[in-house]
Kinemage of the C-alpha trace (Angstrom):
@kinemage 1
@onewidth
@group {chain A} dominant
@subgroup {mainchain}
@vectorlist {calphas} color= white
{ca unk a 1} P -51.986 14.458 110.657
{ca unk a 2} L -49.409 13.600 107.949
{ca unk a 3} L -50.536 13.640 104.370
{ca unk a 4} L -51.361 9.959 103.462
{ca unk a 5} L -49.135 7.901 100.515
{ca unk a 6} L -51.984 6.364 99.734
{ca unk a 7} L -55.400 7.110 98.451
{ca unk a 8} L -57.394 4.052 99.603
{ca unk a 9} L -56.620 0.910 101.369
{ca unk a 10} L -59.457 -1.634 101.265
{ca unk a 11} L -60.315 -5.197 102.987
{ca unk a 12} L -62.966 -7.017 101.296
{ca unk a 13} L -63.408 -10.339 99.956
{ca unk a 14} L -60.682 -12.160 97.778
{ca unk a 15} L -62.473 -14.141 94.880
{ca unk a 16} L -62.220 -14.844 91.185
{ca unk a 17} L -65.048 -14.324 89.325
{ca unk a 18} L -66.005 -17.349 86.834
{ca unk a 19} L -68.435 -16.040 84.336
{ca unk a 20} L -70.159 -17.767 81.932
{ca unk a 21} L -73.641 -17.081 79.566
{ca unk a 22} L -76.405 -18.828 80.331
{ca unk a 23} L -80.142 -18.758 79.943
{ca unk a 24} L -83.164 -18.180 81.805
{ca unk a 25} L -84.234 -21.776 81.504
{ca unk a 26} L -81.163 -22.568 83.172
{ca unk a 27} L -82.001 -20.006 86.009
{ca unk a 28} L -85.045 -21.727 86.486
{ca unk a 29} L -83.631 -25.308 86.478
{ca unk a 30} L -81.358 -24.734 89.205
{ca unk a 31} L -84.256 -22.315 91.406
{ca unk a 32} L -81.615 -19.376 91.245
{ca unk a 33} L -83.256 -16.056 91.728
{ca unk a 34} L -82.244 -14.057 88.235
{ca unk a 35} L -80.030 -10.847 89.177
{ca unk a 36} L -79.572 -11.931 93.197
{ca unk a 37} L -76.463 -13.369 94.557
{ca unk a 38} L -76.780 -16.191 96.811
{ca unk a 39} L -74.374 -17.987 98.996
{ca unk a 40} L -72.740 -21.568 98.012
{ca unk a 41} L -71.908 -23.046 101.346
{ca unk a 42} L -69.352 -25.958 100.462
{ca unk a 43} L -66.670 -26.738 97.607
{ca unk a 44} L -68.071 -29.767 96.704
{ca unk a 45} L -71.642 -27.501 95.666
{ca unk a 46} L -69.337 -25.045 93.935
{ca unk a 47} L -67.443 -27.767 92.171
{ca unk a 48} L -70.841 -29.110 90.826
{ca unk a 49} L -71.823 -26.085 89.762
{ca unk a 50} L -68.737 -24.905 87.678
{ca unk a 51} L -69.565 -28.191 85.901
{ca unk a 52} L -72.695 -27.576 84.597
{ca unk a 53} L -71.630 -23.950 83.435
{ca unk a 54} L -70.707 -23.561 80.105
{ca unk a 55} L -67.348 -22.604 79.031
{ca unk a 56} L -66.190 -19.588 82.159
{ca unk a 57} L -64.016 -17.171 81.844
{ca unk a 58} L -61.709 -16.172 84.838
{ca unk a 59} L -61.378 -13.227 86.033
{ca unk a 60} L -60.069 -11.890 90.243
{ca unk a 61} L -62.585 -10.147 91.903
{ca unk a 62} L -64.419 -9.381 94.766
{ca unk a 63} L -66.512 -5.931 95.542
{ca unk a 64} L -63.511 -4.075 97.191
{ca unk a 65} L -60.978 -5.641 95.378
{ca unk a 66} L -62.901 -4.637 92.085
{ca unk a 67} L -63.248 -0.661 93.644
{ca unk a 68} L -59.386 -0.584 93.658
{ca unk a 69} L -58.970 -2.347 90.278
{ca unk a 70} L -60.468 0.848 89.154
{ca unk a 71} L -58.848 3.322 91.160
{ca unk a 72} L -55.354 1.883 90.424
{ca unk a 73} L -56.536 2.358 86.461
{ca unk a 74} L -57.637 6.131 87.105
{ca unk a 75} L -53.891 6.712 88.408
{ca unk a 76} L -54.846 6.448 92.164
{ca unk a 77} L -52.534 4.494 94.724
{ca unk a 78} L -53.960 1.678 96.591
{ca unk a 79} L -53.690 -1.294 98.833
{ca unk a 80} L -55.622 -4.665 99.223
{ca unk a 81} L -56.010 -6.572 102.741
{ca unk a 82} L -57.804 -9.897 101.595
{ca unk a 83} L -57.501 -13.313 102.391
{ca unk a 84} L -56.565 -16.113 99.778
{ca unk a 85} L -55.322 -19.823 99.711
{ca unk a 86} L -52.620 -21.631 99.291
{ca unk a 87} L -54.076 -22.545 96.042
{ca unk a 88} L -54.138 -22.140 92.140
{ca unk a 89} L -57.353 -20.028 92.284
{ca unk a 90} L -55.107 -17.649 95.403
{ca unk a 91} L -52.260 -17.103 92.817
{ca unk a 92} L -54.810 -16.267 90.066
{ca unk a 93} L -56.663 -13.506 92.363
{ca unk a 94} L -52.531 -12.424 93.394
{ca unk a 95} L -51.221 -12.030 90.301
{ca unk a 96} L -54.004 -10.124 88.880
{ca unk a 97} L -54.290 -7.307 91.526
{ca unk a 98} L -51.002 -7.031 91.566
{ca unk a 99} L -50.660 -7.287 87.997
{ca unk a 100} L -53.197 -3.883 87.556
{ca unk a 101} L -50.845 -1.603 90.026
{ca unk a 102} L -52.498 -2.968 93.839
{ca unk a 103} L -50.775 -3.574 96.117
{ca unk a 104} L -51.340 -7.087 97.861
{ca unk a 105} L -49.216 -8.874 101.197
{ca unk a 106} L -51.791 -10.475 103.071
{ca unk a 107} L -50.365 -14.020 103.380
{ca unk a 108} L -51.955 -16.602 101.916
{ca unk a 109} L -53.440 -19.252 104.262
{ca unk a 110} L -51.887 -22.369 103.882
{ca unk a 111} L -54.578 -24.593 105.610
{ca unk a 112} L -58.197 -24.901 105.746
{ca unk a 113} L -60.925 -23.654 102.729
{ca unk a 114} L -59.773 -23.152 99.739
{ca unk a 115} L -59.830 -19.710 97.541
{ca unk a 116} L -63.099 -18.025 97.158
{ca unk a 117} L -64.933 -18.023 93.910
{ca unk a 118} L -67.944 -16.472 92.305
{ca unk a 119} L -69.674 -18.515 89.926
{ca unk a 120} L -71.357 -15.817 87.571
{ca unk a 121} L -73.845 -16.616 85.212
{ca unk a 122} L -74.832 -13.734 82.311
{ca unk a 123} L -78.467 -14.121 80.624
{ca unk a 124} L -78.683 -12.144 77.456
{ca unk a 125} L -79.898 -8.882 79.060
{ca unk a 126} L -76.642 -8.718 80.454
{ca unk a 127} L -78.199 -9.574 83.702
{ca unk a 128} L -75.764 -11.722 86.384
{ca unk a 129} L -76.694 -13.913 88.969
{ca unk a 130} L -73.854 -14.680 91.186
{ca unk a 131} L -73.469 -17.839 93.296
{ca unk a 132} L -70.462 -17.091 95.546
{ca unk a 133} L -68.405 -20.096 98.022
{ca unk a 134} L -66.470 -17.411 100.189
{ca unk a 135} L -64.144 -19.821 100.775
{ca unk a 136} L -60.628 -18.446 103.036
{ca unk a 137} L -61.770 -15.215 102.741
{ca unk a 138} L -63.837 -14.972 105.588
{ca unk a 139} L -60.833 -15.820 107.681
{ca unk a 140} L -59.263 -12.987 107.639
{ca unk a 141} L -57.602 -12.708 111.134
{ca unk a 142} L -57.479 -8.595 112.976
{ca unk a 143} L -53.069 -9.715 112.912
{ca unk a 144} L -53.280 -9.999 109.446
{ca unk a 145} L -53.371 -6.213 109.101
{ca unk a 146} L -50.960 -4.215 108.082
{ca unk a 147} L -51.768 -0.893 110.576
{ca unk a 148} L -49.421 1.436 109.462
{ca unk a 149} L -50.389 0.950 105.884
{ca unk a 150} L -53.990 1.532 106.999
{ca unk a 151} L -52.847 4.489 108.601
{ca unk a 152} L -51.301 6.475 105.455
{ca unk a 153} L -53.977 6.385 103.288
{ca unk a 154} L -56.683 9.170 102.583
{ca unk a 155} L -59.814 6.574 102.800
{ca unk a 156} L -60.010 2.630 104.935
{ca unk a 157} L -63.037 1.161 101.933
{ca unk a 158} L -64.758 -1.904 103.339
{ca unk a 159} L -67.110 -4.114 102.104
{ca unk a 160} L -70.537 -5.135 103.672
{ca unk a 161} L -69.978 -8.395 102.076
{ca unk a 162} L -67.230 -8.911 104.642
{ca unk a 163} L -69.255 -8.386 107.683
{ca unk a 164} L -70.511 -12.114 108.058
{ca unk a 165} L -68.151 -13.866 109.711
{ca unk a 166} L -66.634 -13.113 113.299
{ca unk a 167} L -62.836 -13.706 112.367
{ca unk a 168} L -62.935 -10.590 109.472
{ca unk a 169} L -65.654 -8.565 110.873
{ca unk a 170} L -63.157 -8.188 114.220
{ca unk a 171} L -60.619 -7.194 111.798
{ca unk a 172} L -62.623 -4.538 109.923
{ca unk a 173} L -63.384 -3.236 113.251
{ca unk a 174} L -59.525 -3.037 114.484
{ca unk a 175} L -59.019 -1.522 111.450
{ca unk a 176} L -61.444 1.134 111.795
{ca unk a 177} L -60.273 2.474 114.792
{ca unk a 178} L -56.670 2.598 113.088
{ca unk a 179} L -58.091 4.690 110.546
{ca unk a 180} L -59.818 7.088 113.446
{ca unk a 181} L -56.634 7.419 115.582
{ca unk a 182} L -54.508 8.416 111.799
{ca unk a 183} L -57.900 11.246 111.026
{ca unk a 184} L -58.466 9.338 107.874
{ca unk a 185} L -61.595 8.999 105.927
{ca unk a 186} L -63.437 5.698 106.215
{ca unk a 187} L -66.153 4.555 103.585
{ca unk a 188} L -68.553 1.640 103.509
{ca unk a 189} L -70.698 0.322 101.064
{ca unk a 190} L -73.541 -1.640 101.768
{ca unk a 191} L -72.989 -4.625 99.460
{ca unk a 192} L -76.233 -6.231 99.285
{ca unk a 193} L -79.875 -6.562 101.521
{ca unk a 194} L -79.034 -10.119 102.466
{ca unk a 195} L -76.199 -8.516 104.361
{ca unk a 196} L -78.617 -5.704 105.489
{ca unk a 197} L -81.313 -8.433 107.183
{ca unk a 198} L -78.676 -9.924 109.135
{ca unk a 199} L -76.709 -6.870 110.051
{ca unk a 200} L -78.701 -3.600 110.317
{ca unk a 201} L -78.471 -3.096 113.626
{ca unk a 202} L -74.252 -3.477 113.643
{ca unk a 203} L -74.313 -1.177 110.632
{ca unk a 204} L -76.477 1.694 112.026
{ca unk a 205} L -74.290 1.068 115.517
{ca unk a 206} L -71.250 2.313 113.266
{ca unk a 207} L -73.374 5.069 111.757
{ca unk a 208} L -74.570 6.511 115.054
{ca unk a 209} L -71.142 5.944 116.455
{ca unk a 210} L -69.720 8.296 114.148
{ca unk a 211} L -67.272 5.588 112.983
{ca unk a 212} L -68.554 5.891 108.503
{ca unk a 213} L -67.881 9.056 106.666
{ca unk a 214} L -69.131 7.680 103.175
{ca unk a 215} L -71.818 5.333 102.485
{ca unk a 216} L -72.418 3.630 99.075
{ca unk a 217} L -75.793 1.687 98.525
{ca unk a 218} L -78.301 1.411 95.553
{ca unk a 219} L -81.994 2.141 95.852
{ca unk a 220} L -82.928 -1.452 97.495
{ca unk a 221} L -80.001 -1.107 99.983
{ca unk a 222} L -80.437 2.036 101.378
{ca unk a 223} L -83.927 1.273 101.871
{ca unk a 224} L -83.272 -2.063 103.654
{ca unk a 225} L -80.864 -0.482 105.543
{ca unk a 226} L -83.371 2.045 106.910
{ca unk a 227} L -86.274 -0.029 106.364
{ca unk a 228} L -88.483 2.071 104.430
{ca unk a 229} L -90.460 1.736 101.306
{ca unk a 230} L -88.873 5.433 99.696
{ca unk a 231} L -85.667 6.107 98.511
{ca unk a 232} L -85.715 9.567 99.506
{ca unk a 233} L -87.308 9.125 103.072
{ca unk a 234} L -84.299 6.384 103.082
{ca unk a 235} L -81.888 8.919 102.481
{ca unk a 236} L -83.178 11.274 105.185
{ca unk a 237} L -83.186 8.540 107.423
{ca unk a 238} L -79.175 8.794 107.699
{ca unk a 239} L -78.076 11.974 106.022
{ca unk a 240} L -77.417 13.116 109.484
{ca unk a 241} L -75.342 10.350 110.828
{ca unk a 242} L -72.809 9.921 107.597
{ca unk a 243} L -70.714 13.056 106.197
{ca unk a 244} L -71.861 11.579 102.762
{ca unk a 245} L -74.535 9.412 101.098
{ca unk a 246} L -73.511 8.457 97.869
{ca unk a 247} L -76.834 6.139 96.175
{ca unk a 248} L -76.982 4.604 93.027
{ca unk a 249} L -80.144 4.721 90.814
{ca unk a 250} L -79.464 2.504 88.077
{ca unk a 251} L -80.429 4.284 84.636
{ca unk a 252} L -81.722 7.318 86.696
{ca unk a 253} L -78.260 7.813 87.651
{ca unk a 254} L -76.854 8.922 91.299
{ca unk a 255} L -77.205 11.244 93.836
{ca unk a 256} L -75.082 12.365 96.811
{ca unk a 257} L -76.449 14.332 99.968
{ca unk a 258} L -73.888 15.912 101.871
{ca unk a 259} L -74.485 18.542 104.771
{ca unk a 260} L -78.068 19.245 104.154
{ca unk a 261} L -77.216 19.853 100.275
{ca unk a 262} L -78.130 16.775 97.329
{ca unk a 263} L -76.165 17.119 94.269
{ca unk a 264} L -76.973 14.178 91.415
{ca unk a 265} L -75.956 13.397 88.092
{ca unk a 266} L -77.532 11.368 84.987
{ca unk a 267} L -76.309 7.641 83.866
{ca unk a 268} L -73.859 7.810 81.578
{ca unk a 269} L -75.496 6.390 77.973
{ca unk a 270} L -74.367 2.987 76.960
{ca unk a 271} L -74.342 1.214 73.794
{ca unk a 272} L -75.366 -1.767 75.257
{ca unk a 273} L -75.389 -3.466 78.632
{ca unk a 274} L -73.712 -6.418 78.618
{ca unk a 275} L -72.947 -7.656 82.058
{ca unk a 276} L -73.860 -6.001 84.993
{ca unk a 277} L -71.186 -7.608 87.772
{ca unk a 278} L -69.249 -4.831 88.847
{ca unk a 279} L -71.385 -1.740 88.279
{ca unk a 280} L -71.774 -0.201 92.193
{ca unk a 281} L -67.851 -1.677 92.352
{ca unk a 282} L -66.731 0.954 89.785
{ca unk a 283} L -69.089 3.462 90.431
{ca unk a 284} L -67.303 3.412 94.498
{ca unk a 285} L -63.561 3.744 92.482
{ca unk a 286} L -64.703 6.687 90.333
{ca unk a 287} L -66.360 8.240 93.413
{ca unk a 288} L -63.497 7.973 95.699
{ca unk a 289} L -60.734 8.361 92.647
{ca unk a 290} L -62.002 11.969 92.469
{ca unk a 291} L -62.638 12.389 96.098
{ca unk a 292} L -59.248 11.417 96.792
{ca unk a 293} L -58.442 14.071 94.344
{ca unk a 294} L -60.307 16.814 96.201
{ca unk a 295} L -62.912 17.149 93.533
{ca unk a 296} L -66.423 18.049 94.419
{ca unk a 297} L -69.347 15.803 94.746
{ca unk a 298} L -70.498 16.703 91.301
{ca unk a 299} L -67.416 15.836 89.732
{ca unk a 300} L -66.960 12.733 91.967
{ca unk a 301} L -70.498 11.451 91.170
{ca unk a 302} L -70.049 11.630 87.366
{ca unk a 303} L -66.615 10.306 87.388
{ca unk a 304} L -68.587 7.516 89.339
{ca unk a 305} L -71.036 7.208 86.665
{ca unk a 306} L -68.562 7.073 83.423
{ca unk a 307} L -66.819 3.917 85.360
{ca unk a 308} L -70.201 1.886 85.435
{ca unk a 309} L -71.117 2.591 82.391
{ca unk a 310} L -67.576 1.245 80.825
{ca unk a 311} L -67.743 -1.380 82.950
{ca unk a 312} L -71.466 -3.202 82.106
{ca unk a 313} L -70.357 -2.785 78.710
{ca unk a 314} L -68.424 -5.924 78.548
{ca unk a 315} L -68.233 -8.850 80.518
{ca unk a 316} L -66.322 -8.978 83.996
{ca unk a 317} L -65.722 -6.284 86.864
{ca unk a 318} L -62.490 -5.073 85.485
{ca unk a 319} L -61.985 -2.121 82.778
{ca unk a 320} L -60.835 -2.896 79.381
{ca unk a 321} L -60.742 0.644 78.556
{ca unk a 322} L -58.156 3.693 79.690
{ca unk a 323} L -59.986 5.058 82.451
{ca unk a 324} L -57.971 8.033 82.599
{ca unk a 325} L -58.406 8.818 79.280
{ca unk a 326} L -62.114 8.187 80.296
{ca unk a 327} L -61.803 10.640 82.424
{ca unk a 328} L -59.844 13.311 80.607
{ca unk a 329} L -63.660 13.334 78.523
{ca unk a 330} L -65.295 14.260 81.302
């Protein structure tokens, strides 16, 4: 096996992220559920939603896309495989990831939906509810990947988020067994239960099949995932199928369970939380940063931590601070 040039290559969902404050009231007027994402099926619904936002701000993001955002900004090298438009909103999401030190080729798709976009809204306890048109990114196509790329790097990241449609859930698969053949590492996080309820049997196929070395889920997820009502029964549930569980606990922290042994760390203290989109997103790029690195689980965990704590302390799921001078504290 060849040492890899790159430390993660990811496929996920290509958005931008509009964000914009809101209010419960609001919430409540348009029967959103406050802190859940749900799915906006058409442009025309996403179009009349932007309008009744108040002023957005736009920002490129996605879950995976978001993970390397961070990575690249911790010094790591890494590679996007997402699927945009033809479109204003497709050079937005471009130029950004490129802009932070990812790289990007997938082609854009010159026909058919445009962009994706997540409509965030922010209540004043930094709570976001997300309302997300997938748009061309669920047609991703298996020959849009770039197989020797996904073969020199350390860890293949994909998203749950992904897993819907047929078109880029075939290609996450191809590119899974690319990652095998190479010997690299290949880590999954679970995204979100809505994904769970539809997919938990296809998820725990990979697990039993050997095919996920790292999984990343918060308390709800991993629980959904193994259907059980306790975190900790949760995480005995598939400690024995995945090299590494990696959960998130919100203000209690995180905690990893790797061959039989459970290392965990606190949350990092913040000032105050000010938007929460992006948290598990940053957590994943500080986790896998310092994996990548060949730091230990402690180490990798509260790297993890430090990067969601900078991260819900302003608005958007991109750092505004020096996150290896973040790091350098730790």
């Amino acid at each position: 096996m060849t040492q890899p040039s790159y430390d993660v290559v990811a496929i996920g969902n290509a958005l931008v992220d509009i964000l914009a404050n809101t209010d419960d009231a609001f919430l409540a007027q348009e029967g959103m559920t406050k802190g859940a994402m749900q799915l906006v099926f058409s442009t025309d619904d996403a179009d009349a939603l932007y309008g009744k936002m108040g002023p957005g701000r736009e920002i490129s993001g996605g879950s995976a896309a978001n993970t390397l955002a961070g990575i690249a900004a911790l010094g790591g090298k890494c590679a996007f495989i997402g699927q945009v438009a033809d479109d204003q909103l497709g050079e937005v999401f471009a130029h950004d990831i490129r802009s932070v030190g990812v790289r990007f080729d997938t082609p854009a798709r010159p026909a058919g939906p445009s962009t994706g976009r997540c409509l965030i809204l922010v209540t004043p306890d930094g709570q976001r509810t997300m309302n997300t048109f997938l748009g061309a990114s669920h047609y991703l196509p298996a020959d849009a990947l770039d197989r020797a790329l996904i073969a020199d790097a350390a860890y293949l990241y994909i998203e749950g988020y992904l897993w819907d449609p047929e078109e880029p859930r075939a290609a996450m698969r191809a590119a899974i067994q690319v990652a095998r053949e190479a010997g690299r590492k290949i880590a999954f996080t679970a995204s979100a239960e809505f994904v769970i309820e539809r997919h938990r049997a296809d998820f725990h196929s990979l697990f039993d099949g050997g095919m996920i070395d790292v999984l990343f889920a918060n308390e709800a997820e991993i629980m959904a995932l193994t259907e059980t009502a306790d975190v900790e029964a949760a995480i005995a549930a598939v400690e024995d199928k995945v090299e590494t569980v990696v959960v998130t606990l919100a203000e209690r922290g995180a905690c990893a369970v790797r061959g039989g042994e459970r290392y965990a760390v606190p949350a990092q203290p913040v000032e105050q939380v000010v938007d929460t989109t992006g948290a598990g997103d940053l957590f994943a790029a500080g986790f896998l940063h310092a994996q990548a690195q060949g730091r230990d689980l402690t180490a990798s965990l509260t790297l993890g931590a430090a990067c969601a704590a900078e991260i819900i302390s302003h608005y958007g799921a991109r750092p505004q601070v020096d996150l290896k001078a973040l790091a350098a504290t730790l």
